[in-house]
C-alpha positions in Angstrom: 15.0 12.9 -2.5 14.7 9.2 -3.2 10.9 7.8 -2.9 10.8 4.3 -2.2 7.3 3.5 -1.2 4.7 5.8 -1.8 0.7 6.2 -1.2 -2.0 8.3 -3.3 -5.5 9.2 -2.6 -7.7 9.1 -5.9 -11.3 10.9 -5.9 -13.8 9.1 -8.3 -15.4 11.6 -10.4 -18.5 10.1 -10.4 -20.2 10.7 -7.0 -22.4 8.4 -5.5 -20.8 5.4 -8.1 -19.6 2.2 -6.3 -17.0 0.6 -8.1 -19.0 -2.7 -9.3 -18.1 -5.9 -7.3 -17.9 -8.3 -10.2 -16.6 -7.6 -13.9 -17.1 -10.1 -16.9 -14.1 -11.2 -18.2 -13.9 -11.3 -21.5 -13.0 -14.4 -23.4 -10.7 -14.3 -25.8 -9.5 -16.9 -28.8 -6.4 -19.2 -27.8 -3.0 -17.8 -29.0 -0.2 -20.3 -29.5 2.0 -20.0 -26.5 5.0 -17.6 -26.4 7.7 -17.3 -23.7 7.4 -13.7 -22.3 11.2 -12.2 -22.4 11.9 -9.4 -20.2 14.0 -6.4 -21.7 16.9 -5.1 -21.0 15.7 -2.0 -19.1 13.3 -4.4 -17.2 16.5 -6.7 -16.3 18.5 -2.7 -15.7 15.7 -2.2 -13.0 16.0 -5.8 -11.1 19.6 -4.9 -11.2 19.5 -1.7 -9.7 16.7 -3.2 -7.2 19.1 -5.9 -6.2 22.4 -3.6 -5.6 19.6 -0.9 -3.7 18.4 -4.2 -1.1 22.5 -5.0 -0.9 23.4 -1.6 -0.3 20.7 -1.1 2.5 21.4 -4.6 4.1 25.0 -3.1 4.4 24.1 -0.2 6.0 22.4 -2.1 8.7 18.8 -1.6 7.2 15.5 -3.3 5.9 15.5 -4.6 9.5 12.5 -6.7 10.5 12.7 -6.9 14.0 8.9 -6.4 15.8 10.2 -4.8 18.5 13.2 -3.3 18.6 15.5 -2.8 22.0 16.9 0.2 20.3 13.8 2.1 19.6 11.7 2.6 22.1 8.5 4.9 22.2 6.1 6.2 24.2 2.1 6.8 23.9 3.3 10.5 23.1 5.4 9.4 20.5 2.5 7.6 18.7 -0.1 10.7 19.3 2.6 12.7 17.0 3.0 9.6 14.8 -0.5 9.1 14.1 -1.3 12.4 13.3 1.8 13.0 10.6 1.1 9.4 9.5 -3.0 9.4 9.5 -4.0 12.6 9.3 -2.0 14.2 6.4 -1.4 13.3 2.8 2.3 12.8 1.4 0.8 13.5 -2.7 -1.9 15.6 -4.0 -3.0 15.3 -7.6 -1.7 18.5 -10.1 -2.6 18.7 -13.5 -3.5 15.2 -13.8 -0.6 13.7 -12.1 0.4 13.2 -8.3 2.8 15.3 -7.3 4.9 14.9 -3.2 3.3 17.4 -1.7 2.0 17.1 2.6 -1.0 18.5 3.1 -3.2 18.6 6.1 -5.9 15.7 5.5 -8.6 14.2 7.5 -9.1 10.7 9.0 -10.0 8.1 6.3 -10.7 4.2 6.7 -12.4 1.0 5.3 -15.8 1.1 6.1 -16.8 -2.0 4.4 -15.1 -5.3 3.9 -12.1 -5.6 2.0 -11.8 -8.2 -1.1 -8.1 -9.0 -2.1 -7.3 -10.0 -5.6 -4.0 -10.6 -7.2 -2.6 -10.3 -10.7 0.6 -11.6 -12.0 2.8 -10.6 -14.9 3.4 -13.3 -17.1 7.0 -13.0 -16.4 6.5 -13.9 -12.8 7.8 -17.4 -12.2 4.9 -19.8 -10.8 7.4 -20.4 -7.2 7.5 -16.8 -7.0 3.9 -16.4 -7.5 3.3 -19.1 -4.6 5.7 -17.3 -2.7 3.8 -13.9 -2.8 0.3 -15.4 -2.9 1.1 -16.7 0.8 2.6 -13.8 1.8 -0.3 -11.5 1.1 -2.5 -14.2 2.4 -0.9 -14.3 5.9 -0.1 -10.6 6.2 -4.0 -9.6 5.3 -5.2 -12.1 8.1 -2.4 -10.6 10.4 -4.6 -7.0 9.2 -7.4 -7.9 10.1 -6.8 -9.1 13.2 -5.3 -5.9 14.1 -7.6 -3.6 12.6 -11.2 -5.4 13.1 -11.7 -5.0 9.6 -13.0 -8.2 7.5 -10.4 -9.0 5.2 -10.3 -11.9 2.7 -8.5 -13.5 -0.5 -11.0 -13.6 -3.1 -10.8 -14.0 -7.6 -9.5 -10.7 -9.1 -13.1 -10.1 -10.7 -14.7 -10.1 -7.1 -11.9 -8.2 -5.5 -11.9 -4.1 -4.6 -8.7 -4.7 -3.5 -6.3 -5.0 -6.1 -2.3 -6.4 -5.9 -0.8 -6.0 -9.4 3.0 -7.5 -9.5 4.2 -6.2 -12.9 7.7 -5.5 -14.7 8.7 -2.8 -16.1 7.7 -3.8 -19.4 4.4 -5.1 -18.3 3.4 -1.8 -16.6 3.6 -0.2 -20.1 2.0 -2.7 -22.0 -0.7 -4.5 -19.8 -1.8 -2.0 -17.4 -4.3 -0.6 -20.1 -5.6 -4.0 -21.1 -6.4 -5.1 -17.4 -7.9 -1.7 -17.0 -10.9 -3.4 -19.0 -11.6 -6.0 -16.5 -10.6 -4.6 -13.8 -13.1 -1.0 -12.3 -10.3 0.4 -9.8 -7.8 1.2 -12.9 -9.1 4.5 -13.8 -7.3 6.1 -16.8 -5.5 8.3 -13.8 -3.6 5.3 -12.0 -3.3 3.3 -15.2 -1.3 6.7 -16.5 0.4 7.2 -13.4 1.7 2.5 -13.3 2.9 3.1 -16.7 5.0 6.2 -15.8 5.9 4.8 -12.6 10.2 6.1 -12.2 12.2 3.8 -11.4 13.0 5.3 -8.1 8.9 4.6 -6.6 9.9 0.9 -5.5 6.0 0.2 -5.2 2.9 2.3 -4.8 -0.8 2.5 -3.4 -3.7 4.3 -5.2 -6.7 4.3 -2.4 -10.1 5.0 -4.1 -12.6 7.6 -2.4 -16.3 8.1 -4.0 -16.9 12.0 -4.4 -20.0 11.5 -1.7 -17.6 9.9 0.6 -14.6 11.2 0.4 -13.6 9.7 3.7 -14.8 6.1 3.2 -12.7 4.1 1.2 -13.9 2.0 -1.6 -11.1 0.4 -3.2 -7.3 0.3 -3.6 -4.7 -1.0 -6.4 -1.1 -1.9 -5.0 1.8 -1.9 -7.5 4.6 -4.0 -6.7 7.2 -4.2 -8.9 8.2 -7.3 -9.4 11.8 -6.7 -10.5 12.4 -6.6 -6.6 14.5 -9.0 -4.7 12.4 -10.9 -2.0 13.3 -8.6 1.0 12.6 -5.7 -0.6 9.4 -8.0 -1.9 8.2 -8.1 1.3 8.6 -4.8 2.3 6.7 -3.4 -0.3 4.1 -6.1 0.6 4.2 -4.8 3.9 3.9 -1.8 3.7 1.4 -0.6 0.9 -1.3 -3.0 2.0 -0.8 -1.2 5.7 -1.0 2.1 4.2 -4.0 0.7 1.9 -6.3 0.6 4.8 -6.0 4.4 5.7 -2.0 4.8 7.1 -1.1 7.4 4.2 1.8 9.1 4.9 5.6 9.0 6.0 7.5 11.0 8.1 11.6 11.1 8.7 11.1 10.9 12.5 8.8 8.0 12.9 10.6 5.2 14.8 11.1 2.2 15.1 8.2 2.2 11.4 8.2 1.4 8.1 6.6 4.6 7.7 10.0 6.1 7.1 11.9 6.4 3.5 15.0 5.8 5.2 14.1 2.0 4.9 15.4 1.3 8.1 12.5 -0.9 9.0 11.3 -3.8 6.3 8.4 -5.1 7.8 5.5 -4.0 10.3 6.5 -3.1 13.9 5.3 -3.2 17.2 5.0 0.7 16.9 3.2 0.3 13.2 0.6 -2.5 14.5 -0.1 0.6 17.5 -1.0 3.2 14.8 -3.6 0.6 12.6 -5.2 0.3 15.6 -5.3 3.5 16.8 -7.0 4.2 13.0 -9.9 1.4 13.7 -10.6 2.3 17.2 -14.3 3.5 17.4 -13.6 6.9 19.6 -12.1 8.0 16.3 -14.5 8.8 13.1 -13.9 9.1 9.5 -13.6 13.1 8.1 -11.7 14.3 11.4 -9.5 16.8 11.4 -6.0 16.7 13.5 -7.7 19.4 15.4 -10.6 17.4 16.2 -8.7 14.2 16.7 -6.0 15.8 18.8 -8.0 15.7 22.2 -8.4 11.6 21.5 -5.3 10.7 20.8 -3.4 10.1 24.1 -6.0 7.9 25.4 -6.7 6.1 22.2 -2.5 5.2 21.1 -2.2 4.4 25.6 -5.3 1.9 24.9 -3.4 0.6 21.2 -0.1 0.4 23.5 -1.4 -2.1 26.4 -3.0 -4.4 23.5 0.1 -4.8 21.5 1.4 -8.4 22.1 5.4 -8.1 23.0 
């Protein structure tokens, strides 16, 4: 089954650890300047990318209406939503690696506020990089606003919040490097970025502390940037929404970017719905979907009248 977009849940071994706030970063000498290249399986990959975005445009897809006429949905619809969405996980970790697996889960959230810093490959062009850099910027105060939570831009060394836009060849070779500066790339997710298949378009890793399993404390979001710009902004999209606690897909969620069928590019009506169902206050971090269940109608009815249309 092709995986486009996909989220992980990492546990920090060490309970009780925050990941630090601020890192030194290590000066180095000046190198004489060389123009990055990118291979030829790197410029395989943005083919392939671009022919995947054409292909979908074709069908019909990567649609980025907010709310569709063609999909309607009911507060009933989000209860089952939010529950496949919120309360179960789409990969658990197996012999060091994450493997697609749903499992039941409990509700998990930001609890604290949330620090966004990017990183750029080298062989990111500085227009693209401008491009991006808004896009995040808008789309994390469009979060916010959604979810309650306090959500800012801020330098990479202050961020727990971390955007990586890396080719193929850079996910190989600088993923271990920025691991030095940067606490949220444990040896697990740095593994996991530089084995990234070509098939994961982009990726989440949210970071738990042992103690508080349920509380997020960080996240790193790859997006590869071999990607065309719709499929740029979906990723965008998407894995900083399911960053703050949306985790999982489902092939009946509609009208969603929760969906691998990639009919939907960008957030929805019915997406917007389910973030705020996950920040309302009836609803606490650790619950079950048995606990949650009796909640949910009035909760996603509430989310429902305070969607704008």
């Amino acid at each position: 089954m092709k995986i486009s977009h996909a989220l992980v849940v990492v546990l920090l071994a060490l309970a009780g650890c925050e990941q630090p706030s601020q890192v030194s970063m290590t000066k180095a000498r000046p190198k004489p300047a060389v123009t990055p290249v990118a291979s030829s399986e790197s410029l395989r990959i943005k083919s392939y990318y671009a022919s995947v975005q054409a292909r979908l445009l074709a069908q019909g897809k990567l649609r980025q209406e907010y709310a569709p006429k063609d999909a309607p949905f009911t507060a009933d619809d989000l209860v089952s939503d939010f529950e496949q969405v919120a309360l179960y996980d789409e990969y658990a970790l197996s012999e060091g690696g994450f493997v697609e697996k749903k499992t039941v889960s409990t509700l998990r959230r930001w609890n604290k506020p949330v620090r966004i810093g990017l990183y750029f490959g080298p062989l990111v062009p500085q227009k693209q990089r401008a491009i991006d850099t808004r896009s995040v910027t808008r789309f994390a105060a469009r979060l916010a606003a959604i979810s309650g939570l306090k959500i800012r831009m801020t330098s990479l060394k202050n961020a727990n919040y971390v955007m990586l836009f890396l080719n193929r060849d850079e996910q190989i070779s600088l993923t271990p490097k920025l691991a030095e500066n940067i606490p949220q790339l444990v040896p697990t997710i740095v593994q996991e970025i530089q084995n990234s298949p070509r098939n994961i378009f982009c990726v989440t890793y949210a970071l738990s502390n042992a103690d508080k399993p349920t509380d997020y404390s960080g996240a790193v979001i790859l997006i590869k940037s071999e990607h065309d710009q719709i499929m740029r902004d979906s990723c965008i999209q998407e894995e900083m929404t399911q960053a703050l606690g949306l985790a999982n897909d489902g092939p009946d969620i509609r009208p969603s970017i929760f969906n691998d069928d990639e009919e939907f590019a960008t957030l929805t009506r019915h997406d917007e719905a389910l973030l705020k169902m996950l920040y309302d206050p009836r609803l606490r971090v650790g619950m079950t979907p048995e606990h949650a269940r009796p909640l949910l109608k009035q909760v996603a009815e509430d989310a429902l009248k305070q969607s704008r249309i």
